[in-house]
N, C-alpha and C positions, 0 to 999 in steps of 0.2 A: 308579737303576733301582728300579722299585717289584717287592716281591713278591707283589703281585697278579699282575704281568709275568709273571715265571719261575713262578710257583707252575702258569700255561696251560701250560707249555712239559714239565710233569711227564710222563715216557713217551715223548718224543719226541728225535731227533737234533737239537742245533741249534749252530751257530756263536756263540760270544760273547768279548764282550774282559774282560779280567781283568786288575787290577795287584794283583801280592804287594806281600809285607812290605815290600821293599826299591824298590817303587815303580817296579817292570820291567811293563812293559803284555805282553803277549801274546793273542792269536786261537786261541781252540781249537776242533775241530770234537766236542764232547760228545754225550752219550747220558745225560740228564739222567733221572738214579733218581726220588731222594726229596727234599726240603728239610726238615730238623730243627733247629729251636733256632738257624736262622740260617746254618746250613753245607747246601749242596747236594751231596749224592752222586753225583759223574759217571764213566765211565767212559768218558777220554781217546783219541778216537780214532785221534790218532797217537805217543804213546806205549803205547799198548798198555796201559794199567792202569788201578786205579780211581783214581778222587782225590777229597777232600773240599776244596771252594771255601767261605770265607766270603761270604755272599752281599753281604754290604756291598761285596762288593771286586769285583763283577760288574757292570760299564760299561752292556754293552750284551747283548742277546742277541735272536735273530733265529731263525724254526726252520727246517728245512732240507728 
């Protein structure tokens, strides 16, 4: 995923797949803040809170 990609996606709602540390994939529906130093600032819309994603670890992302 290039950050040209998600850098578009800044202020908007959007769906995208993410694998953590331990190489679990997951589909989140985000509210995508900021991007800093590599980590994107989202606030999780079905957890309810914020989260910081390392953007290297962001598959795919698509806006909603």
């Amino acid at each position: 995923m290039s950050n040209a990609t998600i850098n578009k996606c800044v202020g908007r709602t959007v769906d995208l797949i993410y694998v953590d540390t331990n190489g679990k994939f997951s589909q989140r529906r985000v509210n995508l803040f900021a991007i800093h130093n590599g980590k994107a600032r989202v606030y999780d819309v079905s957890k309810r809170g914020f989260r910081t994603l390392v953007v290297d670890r962001i598959l795919a992302v698509q806006a909603v």
